[in-house]
Each structure stands twice: as C-alpha cells, then as structure tokens.
C-alpha positions as CSV (number, residue, x, y, z in Angstrom):
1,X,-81.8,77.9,-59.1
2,X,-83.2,79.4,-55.6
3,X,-83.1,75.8,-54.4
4,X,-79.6,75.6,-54.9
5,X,-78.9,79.2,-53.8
6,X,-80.3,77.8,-50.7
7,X,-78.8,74.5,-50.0
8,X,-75.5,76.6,-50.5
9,X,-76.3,78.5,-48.0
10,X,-77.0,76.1,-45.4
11,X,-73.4,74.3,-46.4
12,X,-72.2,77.9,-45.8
13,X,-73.6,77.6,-42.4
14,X,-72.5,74.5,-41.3
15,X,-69.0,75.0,-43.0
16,X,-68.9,77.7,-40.1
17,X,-70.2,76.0,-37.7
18,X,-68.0,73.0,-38.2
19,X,-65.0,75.9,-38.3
20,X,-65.9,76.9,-34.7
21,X,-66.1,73.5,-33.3
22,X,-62.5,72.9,-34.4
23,X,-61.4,71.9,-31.4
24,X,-64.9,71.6,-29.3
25,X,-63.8,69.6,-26.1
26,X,-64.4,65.9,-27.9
27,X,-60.7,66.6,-25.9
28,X,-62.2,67.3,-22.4
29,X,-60.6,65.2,-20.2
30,X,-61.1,64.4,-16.5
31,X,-58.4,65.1,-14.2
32,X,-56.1,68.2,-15.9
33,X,-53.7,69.2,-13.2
34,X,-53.4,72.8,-12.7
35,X,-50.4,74.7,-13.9
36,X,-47.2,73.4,-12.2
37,X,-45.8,75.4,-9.5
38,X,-42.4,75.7,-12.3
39,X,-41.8,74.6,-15.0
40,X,-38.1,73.7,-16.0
41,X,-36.3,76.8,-17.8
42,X,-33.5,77.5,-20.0
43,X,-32.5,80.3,-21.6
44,X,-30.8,79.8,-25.3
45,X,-29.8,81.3,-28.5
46,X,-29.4,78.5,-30.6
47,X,-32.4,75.7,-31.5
48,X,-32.4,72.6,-34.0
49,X,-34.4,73.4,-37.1
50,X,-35.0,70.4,-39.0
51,X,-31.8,68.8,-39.5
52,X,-29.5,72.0,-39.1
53,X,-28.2,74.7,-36.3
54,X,-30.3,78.0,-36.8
55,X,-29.7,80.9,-34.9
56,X,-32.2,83.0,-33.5
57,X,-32.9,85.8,-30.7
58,X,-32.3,84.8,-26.7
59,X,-35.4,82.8,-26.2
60,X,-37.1,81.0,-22.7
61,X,-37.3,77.5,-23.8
62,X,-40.1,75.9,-21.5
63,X,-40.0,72.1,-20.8
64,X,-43.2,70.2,-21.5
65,X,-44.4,68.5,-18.3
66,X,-45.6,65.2,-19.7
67,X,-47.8,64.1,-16.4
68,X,-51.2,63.9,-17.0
69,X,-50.3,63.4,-20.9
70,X,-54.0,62.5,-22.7
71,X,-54.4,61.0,-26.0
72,X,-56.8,62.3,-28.7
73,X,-56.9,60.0,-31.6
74,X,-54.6,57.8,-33.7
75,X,-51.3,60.1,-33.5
76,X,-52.6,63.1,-30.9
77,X,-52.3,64.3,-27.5
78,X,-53.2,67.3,-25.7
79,X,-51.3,68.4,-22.4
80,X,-52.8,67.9,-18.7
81,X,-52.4,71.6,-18.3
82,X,-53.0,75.4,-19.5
83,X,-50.4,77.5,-20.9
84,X,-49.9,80.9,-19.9
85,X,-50.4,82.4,-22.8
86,X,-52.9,82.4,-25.8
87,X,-52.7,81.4,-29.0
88,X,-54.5,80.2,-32.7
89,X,-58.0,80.9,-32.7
90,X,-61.3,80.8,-34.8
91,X,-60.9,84.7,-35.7
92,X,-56.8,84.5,-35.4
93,X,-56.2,80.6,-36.5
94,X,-52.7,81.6,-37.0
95,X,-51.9,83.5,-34.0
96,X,-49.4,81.8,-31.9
97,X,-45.6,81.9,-31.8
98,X,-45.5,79.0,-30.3
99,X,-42.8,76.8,-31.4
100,X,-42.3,73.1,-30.7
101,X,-39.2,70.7,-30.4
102,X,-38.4,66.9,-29.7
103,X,-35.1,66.5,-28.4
104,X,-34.1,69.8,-30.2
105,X,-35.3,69.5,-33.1
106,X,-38.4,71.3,-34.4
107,X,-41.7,69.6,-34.9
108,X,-43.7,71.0,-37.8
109,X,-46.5,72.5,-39.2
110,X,-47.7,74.4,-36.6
111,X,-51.4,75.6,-36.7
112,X,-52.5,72.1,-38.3
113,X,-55.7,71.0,-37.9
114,X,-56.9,68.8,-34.6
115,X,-57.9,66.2,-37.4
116,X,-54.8,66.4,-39.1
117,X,-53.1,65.8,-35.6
118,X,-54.8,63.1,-35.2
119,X,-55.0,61.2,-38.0
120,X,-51.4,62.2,-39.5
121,X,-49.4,62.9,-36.5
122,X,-45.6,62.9,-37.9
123,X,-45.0,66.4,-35.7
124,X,-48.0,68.1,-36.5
125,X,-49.1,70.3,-33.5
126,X,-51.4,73.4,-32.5
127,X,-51.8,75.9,-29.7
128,X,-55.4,76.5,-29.4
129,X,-56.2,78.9,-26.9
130,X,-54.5,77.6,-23.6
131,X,-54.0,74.0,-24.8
132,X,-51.3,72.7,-26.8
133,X,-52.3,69.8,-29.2
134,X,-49.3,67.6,-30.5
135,X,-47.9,64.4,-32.3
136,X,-44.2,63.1,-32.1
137,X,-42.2,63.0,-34.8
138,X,-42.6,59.2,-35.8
139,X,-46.1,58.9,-34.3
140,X,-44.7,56.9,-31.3
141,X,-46.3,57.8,-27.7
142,X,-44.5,61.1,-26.6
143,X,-44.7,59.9,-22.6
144,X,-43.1,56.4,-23.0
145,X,-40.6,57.1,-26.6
146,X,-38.0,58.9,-24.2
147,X,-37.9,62.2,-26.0
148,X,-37.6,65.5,-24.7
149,X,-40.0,68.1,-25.9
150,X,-39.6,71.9,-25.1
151,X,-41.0,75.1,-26.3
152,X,-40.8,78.4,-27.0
153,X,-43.1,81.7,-27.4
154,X,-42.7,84.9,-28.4
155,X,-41.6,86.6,-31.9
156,X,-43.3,86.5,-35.0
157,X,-46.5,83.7,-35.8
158,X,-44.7,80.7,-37.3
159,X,-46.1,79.2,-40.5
160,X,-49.2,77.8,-41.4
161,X,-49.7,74.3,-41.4
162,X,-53.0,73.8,-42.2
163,X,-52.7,71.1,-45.5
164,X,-53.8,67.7,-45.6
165,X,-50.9,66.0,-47.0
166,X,-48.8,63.6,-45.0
167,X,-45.1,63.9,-46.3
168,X,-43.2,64.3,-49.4
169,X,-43.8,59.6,-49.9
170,X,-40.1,59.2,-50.1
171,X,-40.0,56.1,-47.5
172,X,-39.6,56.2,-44.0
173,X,-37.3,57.1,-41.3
174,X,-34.9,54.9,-39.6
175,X,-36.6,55.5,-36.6
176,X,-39.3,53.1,-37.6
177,X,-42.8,52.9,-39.4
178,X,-43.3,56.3,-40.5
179,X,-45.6,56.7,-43.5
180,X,-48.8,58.0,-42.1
181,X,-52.2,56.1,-42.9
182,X,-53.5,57.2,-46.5
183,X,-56.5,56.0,-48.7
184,X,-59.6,54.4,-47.8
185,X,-58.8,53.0,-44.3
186,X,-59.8,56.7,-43.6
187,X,-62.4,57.6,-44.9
188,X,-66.1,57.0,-43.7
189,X,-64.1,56.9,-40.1
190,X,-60.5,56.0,-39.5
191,X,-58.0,53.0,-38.5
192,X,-56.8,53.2,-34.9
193,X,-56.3,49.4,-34.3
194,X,-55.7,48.8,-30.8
195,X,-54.3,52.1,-29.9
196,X,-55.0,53.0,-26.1
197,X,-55.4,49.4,-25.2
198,X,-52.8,46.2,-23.4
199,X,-49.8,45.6,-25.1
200,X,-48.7,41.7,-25.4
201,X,-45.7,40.3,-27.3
202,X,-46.3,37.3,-28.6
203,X,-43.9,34.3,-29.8
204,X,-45.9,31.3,-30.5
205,X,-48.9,30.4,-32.6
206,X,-50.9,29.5,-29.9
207,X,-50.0,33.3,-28.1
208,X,-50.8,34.8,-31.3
209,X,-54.3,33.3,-31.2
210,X,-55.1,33.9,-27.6
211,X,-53.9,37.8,-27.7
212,X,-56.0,38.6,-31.0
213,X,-59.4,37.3,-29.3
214,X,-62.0,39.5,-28.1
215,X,-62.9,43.2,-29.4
216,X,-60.8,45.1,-26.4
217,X,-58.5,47.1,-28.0
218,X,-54.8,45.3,-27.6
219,X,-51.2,46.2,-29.1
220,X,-49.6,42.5,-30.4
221,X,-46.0,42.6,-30.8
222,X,-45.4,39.3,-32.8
223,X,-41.3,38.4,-31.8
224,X,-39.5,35.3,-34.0
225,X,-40.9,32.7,-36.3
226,X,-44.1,32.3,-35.4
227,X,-45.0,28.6,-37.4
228,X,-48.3,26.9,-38.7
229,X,-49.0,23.9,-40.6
230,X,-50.3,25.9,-43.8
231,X,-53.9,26.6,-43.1
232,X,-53.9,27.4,-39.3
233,X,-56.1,30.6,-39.5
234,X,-55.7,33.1,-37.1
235,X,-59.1,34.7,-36.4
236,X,-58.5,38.5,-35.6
237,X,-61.2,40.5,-33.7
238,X,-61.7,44.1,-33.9
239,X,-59.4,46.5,-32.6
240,X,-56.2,45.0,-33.0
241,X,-52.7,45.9,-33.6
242,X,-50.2,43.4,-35.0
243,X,-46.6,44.6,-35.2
244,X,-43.9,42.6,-36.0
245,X,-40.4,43.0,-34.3
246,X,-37.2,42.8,-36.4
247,X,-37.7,39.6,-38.2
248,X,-40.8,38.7,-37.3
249,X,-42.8,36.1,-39.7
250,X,-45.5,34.3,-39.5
251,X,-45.4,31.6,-41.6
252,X,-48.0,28.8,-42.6
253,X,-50.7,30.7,-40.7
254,X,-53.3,32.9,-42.2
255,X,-54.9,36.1,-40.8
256,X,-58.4,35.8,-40.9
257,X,-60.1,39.2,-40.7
258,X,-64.2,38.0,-40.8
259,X,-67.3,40.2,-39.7
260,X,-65.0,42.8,-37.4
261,X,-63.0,46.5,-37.7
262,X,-60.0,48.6,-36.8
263,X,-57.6,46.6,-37.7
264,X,-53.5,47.4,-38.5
265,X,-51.0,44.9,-38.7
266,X,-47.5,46.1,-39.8
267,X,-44.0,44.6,-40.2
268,X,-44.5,41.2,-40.5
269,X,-43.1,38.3,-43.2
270,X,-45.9,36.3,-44.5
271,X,-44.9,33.1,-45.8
272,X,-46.3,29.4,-47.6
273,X,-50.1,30.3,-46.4
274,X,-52.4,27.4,-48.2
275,X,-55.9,28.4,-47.5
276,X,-57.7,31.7,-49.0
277,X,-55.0,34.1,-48.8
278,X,-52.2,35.0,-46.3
279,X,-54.3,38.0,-44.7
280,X,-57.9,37.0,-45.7
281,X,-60.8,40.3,-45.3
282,X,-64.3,38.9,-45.7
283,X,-67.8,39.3,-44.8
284,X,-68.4,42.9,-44.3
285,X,-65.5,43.9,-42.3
286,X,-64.4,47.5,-42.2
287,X,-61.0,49.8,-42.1
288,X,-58.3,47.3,-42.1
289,X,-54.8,48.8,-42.6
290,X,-52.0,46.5,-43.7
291,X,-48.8,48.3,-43.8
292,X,-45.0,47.2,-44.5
293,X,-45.5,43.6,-44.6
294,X,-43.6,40.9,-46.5
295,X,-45.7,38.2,-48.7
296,X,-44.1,35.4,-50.4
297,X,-44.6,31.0,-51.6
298,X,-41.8,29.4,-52.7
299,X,-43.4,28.2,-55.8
300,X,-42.3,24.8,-55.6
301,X,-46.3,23.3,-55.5
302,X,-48.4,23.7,-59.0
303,X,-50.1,27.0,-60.1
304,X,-53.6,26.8,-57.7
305,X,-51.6,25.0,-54.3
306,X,-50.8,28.6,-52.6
307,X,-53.4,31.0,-51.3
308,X,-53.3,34.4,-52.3
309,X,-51.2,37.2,-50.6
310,X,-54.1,39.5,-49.7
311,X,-58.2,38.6,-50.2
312,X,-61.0,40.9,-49.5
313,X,-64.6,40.1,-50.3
314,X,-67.7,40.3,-49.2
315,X,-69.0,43.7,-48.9
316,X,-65.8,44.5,-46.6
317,X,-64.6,48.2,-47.3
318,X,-62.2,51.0,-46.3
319,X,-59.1,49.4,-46.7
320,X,-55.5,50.4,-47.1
321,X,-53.0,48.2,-48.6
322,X,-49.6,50.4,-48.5
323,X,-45.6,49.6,-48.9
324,X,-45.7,45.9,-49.0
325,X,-43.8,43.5,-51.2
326,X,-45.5,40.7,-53.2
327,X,-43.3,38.5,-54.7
328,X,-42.9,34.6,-55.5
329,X,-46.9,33.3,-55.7
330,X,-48.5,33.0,-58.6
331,X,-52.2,35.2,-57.7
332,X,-51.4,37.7,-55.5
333,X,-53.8,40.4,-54.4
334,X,-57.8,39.7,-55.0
335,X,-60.4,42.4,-54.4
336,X,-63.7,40.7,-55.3
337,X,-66.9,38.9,-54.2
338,X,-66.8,36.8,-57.7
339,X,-69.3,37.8,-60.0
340,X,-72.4,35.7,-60.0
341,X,-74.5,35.8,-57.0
342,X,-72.6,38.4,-55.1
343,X,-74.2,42.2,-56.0
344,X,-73.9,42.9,-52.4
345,X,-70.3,44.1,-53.0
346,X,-71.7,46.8,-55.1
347,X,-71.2,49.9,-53.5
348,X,-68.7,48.1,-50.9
349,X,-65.2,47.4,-51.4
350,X,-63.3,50.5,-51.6
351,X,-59.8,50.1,-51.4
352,X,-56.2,51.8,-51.8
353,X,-53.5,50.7,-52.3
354,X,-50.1,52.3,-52.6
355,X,-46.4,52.5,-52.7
356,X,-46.2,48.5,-53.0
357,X,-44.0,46.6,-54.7
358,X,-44.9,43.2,-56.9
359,X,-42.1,41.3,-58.3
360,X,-42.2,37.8,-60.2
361,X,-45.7,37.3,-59.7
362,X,-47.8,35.7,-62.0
363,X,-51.1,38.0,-62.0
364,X,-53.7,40.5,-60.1
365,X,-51.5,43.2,-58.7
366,X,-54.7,43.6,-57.8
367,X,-57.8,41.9,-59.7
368,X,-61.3,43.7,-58.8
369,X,-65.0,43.5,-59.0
370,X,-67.3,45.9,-58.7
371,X,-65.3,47.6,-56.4
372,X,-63.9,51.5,-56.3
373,X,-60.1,51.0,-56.0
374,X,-57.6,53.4,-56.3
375,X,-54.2,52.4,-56.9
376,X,-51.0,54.9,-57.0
377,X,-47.1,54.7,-57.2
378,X,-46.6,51.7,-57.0
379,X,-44.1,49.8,-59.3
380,X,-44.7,46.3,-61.2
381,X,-41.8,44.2,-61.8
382,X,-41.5,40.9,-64.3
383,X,-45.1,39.9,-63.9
384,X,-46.1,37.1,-66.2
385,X,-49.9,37.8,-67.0
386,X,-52.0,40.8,-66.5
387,X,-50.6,42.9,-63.7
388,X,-54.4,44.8,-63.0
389,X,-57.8,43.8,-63.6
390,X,-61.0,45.5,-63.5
391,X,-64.3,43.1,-63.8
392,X,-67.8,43.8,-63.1
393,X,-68.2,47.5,-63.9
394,X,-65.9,48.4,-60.9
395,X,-63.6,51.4,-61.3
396,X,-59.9,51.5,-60.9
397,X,-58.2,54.7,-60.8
398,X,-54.3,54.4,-61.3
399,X,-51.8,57.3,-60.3
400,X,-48.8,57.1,-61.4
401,X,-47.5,53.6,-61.5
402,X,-44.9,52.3,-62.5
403,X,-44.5,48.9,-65.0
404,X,-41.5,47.3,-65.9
405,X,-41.1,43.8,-68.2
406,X,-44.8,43.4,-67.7
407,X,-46.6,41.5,-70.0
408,X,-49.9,42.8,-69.8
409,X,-50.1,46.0,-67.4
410,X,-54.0,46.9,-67.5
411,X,-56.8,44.7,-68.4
412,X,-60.6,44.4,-68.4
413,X,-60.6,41.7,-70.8
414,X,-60.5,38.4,-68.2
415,X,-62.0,35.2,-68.6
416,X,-64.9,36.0,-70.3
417,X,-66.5,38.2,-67.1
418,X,-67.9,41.7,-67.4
419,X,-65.2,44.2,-67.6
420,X,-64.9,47.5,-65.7
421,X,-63.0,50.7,-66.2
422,X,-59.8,52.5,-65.7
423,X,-59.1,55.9,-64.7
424,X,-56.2,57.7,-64.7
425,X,-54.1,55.0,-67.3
426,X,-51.6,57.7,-69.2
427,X,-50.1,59.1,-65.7
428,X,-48.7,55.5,-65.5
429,X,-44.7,54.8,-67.2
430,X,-45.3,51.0,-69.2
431,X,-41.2,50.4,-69.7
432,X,-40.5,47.3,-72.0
433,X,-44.4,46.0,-71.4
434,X,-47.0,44.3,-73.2
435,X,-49.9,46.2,-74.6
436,X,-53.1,47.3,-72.0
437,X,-56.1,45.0,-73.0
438,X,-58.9,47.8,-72.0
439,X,-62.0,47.3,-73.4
440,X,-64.1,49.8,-71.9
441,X,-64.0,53.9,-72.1
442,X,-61.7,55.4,-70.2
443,X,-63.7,56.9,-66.9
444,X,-63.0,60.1,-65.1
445,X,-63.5,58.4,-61.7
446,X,-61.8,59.5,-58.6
447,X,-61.1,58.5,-55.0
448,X,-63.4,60.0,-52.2
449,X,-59.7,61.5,-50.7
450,X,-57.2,64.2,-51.3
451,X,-53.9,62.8,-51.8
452,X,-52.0,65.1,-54.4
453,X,-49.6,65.9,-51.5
454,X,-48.5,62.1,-51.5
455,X,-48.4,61.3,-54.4
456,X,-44.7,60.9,-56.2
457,X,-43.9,61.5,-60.0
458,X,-43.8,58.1,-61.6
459,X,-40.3,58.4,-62.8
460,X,-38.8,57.9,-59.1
461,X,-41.3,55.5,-58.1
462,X,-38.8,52.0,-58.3
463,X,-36.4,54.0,-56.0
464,X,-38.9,55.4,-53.7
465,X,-40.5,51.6,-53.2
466,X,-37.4,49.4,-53.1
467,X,-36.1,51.5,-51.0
468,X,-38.9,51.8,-48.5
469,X,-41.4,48.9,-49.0
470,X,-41.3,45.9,-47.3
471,X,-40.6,44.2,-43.4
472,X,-38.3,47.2,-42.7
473,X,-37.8,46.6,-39.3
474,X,-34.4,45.1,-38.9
C-alpha cells in the first residue's frame, strides 16, 4: 500500500510538471520579428459566429500579420510576434478574451491544448501568455489558403476548449479533407507525412516513383490517371504525403510501404492492383495514415487473381485506416503476419480503422492476427462471407458498426486457425445478417485512445459514411 501511495505521488508530480511545460518553447523559433509598428484596425459591432450574424459590444478587431508565420506540428502555428496583452496561463488557463476569426467567422475552442492544436487543428487555438497558437479551420496552411484572420480582446473569458475530441464524425466539409487523424496513427508518436517539406504534382507513373524516393519530407499531389501494368509497385519512403486531386487514380500500381514511417496518402482511386494488395504495409513500418481513398477490381479474373485492398504485416503498427470505400474484390482488408512462424507480430500491429464503407465484398472487412485492432462506425454492406475475423488470440474491439445483408458479421471460427476475441460486439446493429460465429469469451479490451467524442450512434452510421467516405475530392 505505501508503495503505491508513493508511485502516486510521483505521477502527481510529474502530472504537474508536465502541466507547466504546456507550452515550453519546443515552439522557440529563430527570427520572431518584433511587434509591427501597426497593425491594421477596424472598429465593428457585428462578427460571424459559426454560421450566423451575432451581435456584440463595439470591439477593435486587430488583423493578424501573417509574416514570420511558424509551424508547430501537424495542424499548428504560432505567430512571429508578441501580443500586447496577456492571456491563458498555468494558474489562469482560461484567462484570455481573446477571440479568433477566419474570414469572419469564428474559429473555436479557444484555450485548447498546444497538443490538441497540433495534432487536431480544425480551428483550435490558444493565447498563451504573449503568443497566439492557432490552426485553420480545414487544417490547410493559414499563410498560403488566402484567408483572413482577425481578432479581438476584451470582455468576458471565452469558453473552454480543453477536450480531446475532434468533431461531432458527421463527414467533412466542402472545403476539402476535414476529418482530423484519429486511432492508432497517433499514438506512440503521430502522422505528419511530409508536412513542412517540397510540394510536387505528379501525373505519370514514372513521376510518382521518382517524387516518393528518399526520406526528405515531400507533399505529392497525384493529378489524372496515373496507369501501371498490375504489379508495378510504387516503393514509398518515409515522410511522405500522397494527395490525389479531383479524380485522381492510380490504377494497376501498388503502394508499397516497406521498412519506413510517417506516411498519409489521401484522396486517391485505387484500381485492378495484382500483387499483395493495392496499398501494401510490411516489415515493421510505423504510423501510416490512409484516409479517403477509393479501392476497387472489377471482378472479372477468378476468386485469388486480385490483390487485396489494404495489407499490413510484419510487426508494422500505428495505423489508421479511416473513410475509405472497399467495394468489388473478393479479400479486402488483411491485418496479419499469418500464423505459423510469425510471433513477432505479437505485440505489433495496432490498428484503427473507422468510418469506412465495404460493399459487395466477399470477406475480411478486416481479418486479423494477433493484432489489437479497434474498429468503429463503420457500415458493412452485402458481404458474402465473414465480414470480421479475429485469429491468433488478437483482440478486436468493435464500436458501433453497422451490418446490413451480411452473411456472417463476426467470426473467430476461420480455417481451422486459433481464434481471438471480440470486444465491444452488442454496441454493433446486425440488420437482415447471418449469425456471429464467436467462439471465444467476449473480452473487455480497449484501444490505448480516447475517442468517445467521435464516435457516432450506430443508427446514423450508413448516412454518415455514404455520405462522407470515399475519393471526395471532385
């Protein structure tokens, strides 16, 4: 009992410590121009809250002088430059009146966390003493996206904003690809892919293979129909971003993401890859995020001709796998080392995966082994074997999913290999389905992560991921 007294204490002590480091100068950057001379001001009684006209007391609105902009992380930036006034602190963390706005339209929660800012962005800002730590609304760069941002002070403290949570998951803007990163791909670390580094657009297969070499970090805009002759693998290296354009797809030419890390790619239409898998994760490689892509055969070849949609093996881990469509292939999503031989995948292979949408495939939505994957809203449509597997005493946790005209949603009964364990298996709806073939106790596991903030009721969850799944970019 004293020996716990005591190691609570010392988490006490660091919890503070951690607490007073919030924003420890991690942020320091060279070069921070002094003050400018004056800044541009307006005087106005009306301000954009949200979507609507609110009214408040004659304010200064200050414009944000965006010279000498510095990036932070993933999503956040800090200004080149003091304010004049003080705000959140360690002993007052939700001191400031500050209050933000991109073209007119307030940014929000104030007071969030300088991680939160970071690795959610979607408007989240602080004042923290002098500086003023920010993210645009749609995580886009606020120097280069052609916005506007102003401010005002004075008044009463505006709310906290302090939570974890990344949005409400009811699909993204028009604006572009909004969803923030969720799951796995953040834990242990995070996903930046090539943020900070050269952006290329690429239009060809041999420009796609060229701008993906090398570990510098590089933003790849893929533009058109990129083609290969089935089995042309693409071998990515760390730190890379891969973005389609409207209507890009990459067909006949697998991503191969072997031995490397920090990797996003994001709006693209994957089509008729033969070998492995259409995006293949292998040999140890870490926080991958695949985001908003399009996967599809045309099922014309027999049952074992196309690769899978997704592979990862190996010992990789940290991996998000959110609003994608699966549709048309016959295996489509496989999380596994295979059984015999391959115990290094224990304790590896953590994986989310969320808000996708699998239609008119023939099984693993996805299949695991010993693996810790958490799956949540996302909706199985007219598969015609078992939708999720869970082998080799790997756990599965599933969140509110959503099965229609399935024939088999949940099963650890597969081919005669070990079985491993669900979590979570009554928050799912099972409309018109086969029975679950679950053979093991139900487990109590849980992800690492919070992500109660994200997570939808299942009821809405075919509207919510037709609606916002997918290539959206159009």
């Amino acid at each position: 009992m004293k020996r716990t007294k005591k190691i609570f204490k010392k988490m006490a002590v660091v919890s503070f410590i951690l607490s007073a480091v919030f924003l420890i100068d991690s942020c320091k950057k060279n070069g921070e121009s002094p003050v400018p001379s004056s800044l541009s001001e307006t005087t106005l009684s009306n301000v954009v809250v949200g979507n609507s006209l609110a009214t408040t007391s004659t304010s200064t609105v200050y414009t944000v002088n965006l010279t000498g902009l510095a990036a932070d992380g993933a999503y956040g930036y800090h200004l080149g430059y003091p304010l004049s006034q003080s705000g959140d602190s360690n002993s007052s963390p939700t001191a400031s009146t500050l209050r933000l706005f991109e073209d007119g339209v307030e940014l929000n929660p104030a007071h969030s966390t300088y991680n939160n800012i970071c690795n959610y962005g979607k408007g989240r800002f602080v004042h923290w003493g002098t500086k003023l730590y920010f993210s645009s609304s749609d995580n886009t760069n606020p120097a280069t996206n052609g916005r506007k941002y102003t401010y005002t002070m004075g008044g009463t403290p505006v709310a906290d904003g302090t939570g974890t949570g990344t949005g409400t998951g009811t699909g993204t803007t028009t604006t572009g690809l909004s969803n923030a990163l969720m799951g796995y791909a953040m834990v242990n670390g995070t996903t930046t892919g090539g943020i900070g580094g050269q952006t290329v657009t690429v239009t060809t297969l041999s420009e796609l293979k060229t701008a993906v070499s090398g570990s510098t970090a590089k933003i790849i805009y893929v533009s058109g129909h990129i083609m290969g002759t089935g089995d042309d693998a693409v071998n990515v290296s760390s730190n890379k971003t891969i973005i389609g354009k409207p209507g890009a797809i990459i067909e006949g030419a697998p991503l191969y993401i072997m031995q490397v890390n920090n990797i996003i790619i994001q709006n693209i239409t994957f089509r008729n890859y033969v070998t492995d898998a259409g995006v293949m994760i292998k040999y140890a490689s870490t926080h991958i995020w695949i985001d908003h892509c399009d996967f599809s055969t045309d099922r014309s070849h027999g049952w074992a001709y196309w690769g899978k949609d997704i592979s990862i093996t190996r010992a990789s881990d940290y991996i998000t796998v959110s609003w994608n469509k699966f549709h048309d292939n016959n295996l489509s999503v496989l999380i596994s080392g295979g059984i015999a031989g391959n115990t290094e995948d224990i304790g590896h292979l953590h994986v989310t995966l969320h808000h996708n949408f699998w239609y008119n495939i023939g099984e693993r939505e996805p299949d695991m082994n010993y693996g810790s994957v958490h799956v949540f809203n996302n909706y199985h449509l007219n598969n015609s074997g078992y939708s999720i597997g869970a082998r080799a005493a790997g756990n599965v946790r599933t969140d509110n999913e959503y099965f229609q005209s399935c024939s088999k949603p949940l099963s650890t009964n597969l081919a005669g290999d070990p079985p491993g364990y669900f979590s979570g298996v009554n928050t799912n709806i099972y409309s018109n389905c086969g029975a679950n073939n679950i053979t093991t106790a139900v487990s109590s596991w849980l992800p690492s992560y919070s992500y109660s903030a994200v997570l939808d009721p299942a009821a809405d969850v075919p509207t919510i991921v037709q609606k916002g799944s997918g290539a959206i970019l159009n």
